[in-house]
N, C-alpha and C positions, 0 to 999 in steps of 0.2 A: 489468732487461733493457734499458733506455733504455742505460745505461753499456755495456752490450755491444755493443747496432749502433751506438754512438758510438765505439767502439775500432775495430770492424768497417768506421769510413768511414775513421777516422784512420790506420789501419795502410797499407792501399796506398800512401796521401799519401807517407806518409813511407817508403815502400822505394821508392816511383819517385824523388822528391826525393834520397834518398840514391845511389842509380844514375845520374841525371845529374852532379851533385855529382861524382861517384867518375871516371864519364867524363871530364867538362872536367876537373879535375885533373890526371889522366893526360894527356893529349893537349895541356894548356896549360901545366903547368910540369913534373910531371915525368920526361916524355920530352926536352924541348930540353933540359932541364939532369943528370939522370944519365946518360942514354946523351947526350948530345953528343958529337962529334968535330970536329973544329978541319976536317979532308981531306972531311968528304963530308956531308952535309945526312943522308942514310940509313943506316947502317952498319951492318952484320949484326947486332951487340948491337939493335941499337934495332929490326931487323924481328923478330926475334925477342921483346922481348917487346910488340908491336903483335901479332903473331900470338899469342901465348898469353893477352895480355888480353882481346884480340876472341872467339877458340874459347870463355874460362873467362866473359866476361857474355854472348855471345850464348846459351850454353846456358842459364845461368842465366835471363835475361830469355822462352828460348823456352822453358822448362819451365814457367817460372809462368804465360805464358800458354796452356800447354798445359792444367794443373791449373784454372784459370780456363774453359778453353773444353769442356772435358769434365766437365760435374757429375755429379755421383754421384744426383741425386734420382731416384723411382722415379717416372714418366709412368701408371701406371696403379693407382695408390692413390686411391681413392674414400672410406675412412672416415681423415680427419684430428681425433686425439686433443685434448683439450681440458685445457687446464691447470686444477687444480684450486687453489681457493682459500687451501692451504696449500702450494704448489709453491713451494720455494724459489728467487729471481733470478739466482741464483747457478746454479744447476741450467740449464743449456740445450737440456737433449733427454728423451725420452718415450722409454722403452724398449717397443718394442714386438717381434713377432711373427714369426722366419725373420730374422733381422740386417737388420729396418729399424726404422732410429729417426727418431721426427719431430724435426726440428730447431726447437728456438723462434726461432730469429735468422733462417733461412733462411724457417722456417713453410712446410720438404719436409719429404717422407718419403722419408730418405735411406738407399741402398742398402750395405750392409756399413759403418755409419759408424764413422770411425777417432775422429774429431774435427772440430770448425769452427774452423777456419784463418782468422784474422783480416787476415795477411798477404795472404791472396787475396778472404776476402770469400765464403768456401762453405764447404761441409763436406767433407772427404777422404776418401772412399770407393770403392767398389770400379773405378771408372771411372777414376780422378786420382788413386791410391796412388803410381804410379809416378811418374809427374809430379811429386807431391809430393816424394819422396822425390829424386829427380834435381835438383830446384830446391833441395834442402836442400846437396844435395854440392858445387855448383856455384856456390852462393852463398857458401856457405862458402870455398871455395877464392879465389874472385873476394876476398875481404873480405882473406883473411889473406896474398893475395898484395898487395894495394894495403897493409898494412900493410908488408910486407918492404921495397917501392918505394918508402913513406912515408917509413921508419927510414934507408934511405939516402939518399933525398932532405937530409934533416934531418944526415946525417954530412957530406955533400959540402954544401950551403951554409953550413951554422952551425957545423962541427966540433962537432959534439956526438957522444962514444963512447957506444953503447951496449954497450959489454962487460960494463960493471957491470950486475945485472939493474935495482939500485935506481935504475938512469938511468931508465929505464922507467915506473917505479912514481912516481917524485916528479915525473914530466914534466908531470903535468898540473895540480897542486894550485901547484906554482913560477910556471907560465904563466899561471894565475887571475891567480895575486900580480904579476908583473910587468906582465902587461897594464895592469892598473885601476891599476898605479904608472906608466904611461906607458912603459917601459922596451920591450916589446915592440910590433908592430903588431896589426893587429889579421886580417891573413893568417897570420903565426905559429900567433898563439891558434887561428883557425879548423882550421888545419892539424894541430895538438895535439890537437883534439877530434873531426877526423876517425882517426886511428890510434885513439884510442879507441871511435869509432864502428865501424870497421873489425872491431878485438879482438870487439867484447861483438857482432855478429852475426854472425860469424865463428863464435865457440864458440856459439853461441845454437842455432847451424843445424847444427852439428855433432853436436851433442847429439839435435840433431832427428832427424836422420838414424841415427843411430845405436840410439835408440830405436824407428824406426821399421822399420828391419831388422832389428833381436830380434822383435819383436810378428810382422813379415809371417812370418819364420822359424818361428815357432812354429806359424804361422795363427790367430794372435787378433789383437782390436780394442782401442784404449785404452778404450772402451768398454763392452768385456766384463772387462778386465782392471779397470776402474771396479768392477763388478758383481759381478767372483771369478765371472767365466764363464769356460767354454773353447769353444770352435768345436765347431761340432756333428761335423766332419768336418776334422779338425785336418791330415793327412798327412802326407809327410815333408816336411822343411825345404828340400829339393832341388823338393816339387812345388809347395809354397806359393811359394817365388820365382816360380820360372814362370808361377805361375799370376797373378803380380801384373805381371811384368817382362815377360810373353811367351815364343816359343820366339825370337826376333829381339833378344835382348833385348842383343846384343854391339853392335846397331847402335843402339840407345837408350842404351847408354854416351854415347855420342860424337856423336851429333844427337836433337836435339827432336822424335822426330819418332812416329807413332803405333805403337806391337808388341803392342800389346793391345786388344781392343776390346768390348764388350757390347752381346750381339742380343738381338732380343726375345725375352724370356722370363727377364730377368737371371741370362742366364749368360755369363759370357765364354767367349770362343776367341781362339782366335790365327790370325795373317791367312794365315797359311801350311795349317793345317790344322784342323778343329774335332772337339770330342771329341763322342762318341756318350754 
């Protein structure tokens, strides 16, 4: 369990660290040198993608802080479970009673839990599903769109083709060797190992997301689906979105902003109307 809120500190570090990183890159080399234009300092190419990097990390950055600011723990749990002396480390949650499980890393008792999200530092739950889920899309897209601007970056200063796939694949293992032989800098190498950083969270969060809209679709938890459980009250796939996404849910596409929310008594509604 030590190695787990040790991952649990180390994770955020290194997605903020890799979000600044991604930022000054952009804004320091490769905006003045892909979109440059000889006639104008600004030029539609280059507001253009200022505006589609700023909409794809602002979202990203404000979902995670949305998943972060809305936890899923339950405020009025009174009996807190106790791990037993053959509970394996590896094991992180106590299944308990009506879809709350206590978390060992958090040490809540966490409402519909999906999973603990080391990324964020909580558990994903019935509160920050969507959050999650919107931080996964948006991450992703931010990742694999800095790779596209990377790959051309890297055509236009160094004429390197990526038409071959195996340009790709041997770009990183070549850039080791030439490095430590002196031959390349040491911004190159750096630059090498962001496209790769870029790829592997790019698919990471893809995958996330993707899993994580089969499971909401169905109405089950990774979880229950741990357990070979089904939701006690599964519905259709049309009401389980809703019920994760909100009725507002076209304006949570495209802003961070709240379309679901849980009153007391945990049950969500939606801000527009609430179910009987």
């Amino acid at each position: 369990m030590v190695k787990l809120r040790l991952l649990n500190t180390i994770a955020p570090a290194y997605f903020y660290t890799a979000t600044v990183v991604t930022f000054a890159l952009h804004f320091l080399l490769f905006m003045p040198n892909v979109f440059r234009s000889p006639d104008v300092a600004l030029n539609p190419t280059m507001l253009v993608h200022i505006t589609v990097f700023l909409f794809l990390m602002g979202n990203a950055l404000g979902s995670y802080t949305m998943t972060i600011w809305y936890p899923s723990e339950s405020a009025n749990e009174t009996v807190i479970p106790v791990c037993s002396p053959d509970c394996p480390d590896r094991i992180d949650a106590h299944y308990l009673l009506n879809g709350r499980n206590f978390c060992k890393v958090c040490k809540k008792v966490i409402l519909k839990r999906d999973h603990h999200c080391f990324f964020t530092g909580n558990c994903i739950g019935n509160r920050n599903m969507r959050y999650f889920i919107m931080f996964s899309i948006y991450t992703s897209c931010c990742c694999l769109y800095s790779l596209v601007v990377g790959v051309a970056y890297f055509t236009m200063e160094y004429s390197i083709s990526f038409e071959n796939p195996l340009t790709f694949l041997t770009l990183l293992p070549l850039s080791t060797g030439y490095f430590f032989l002196g031959l390349i800098s040491g911004l190159q190498f750096f630059l090498v190992i962001m496209l790769y950083v870029w790829l592997g969270i790019g698919l990471v969060s893809a995958g996330f997301c993707c899993q994580q809209l089969l499971l909401v679709a169905r109405g089950q938890t990774w979880c229950e689906l741990q357990k070979g459980q089904l939701s006690e009250s599964r519905g259709t796939w049309l009401a389980n979105l809703t019920d994760v996404f909100g009725s507002r849910w076209a304006l949570g596409l495209f802003l961070p902003v709240q379309t679901v929310e849980t009153i007391p008594g945990n049950r969500q509604v939606y801000h527009d109307h609430k179910h009987d």
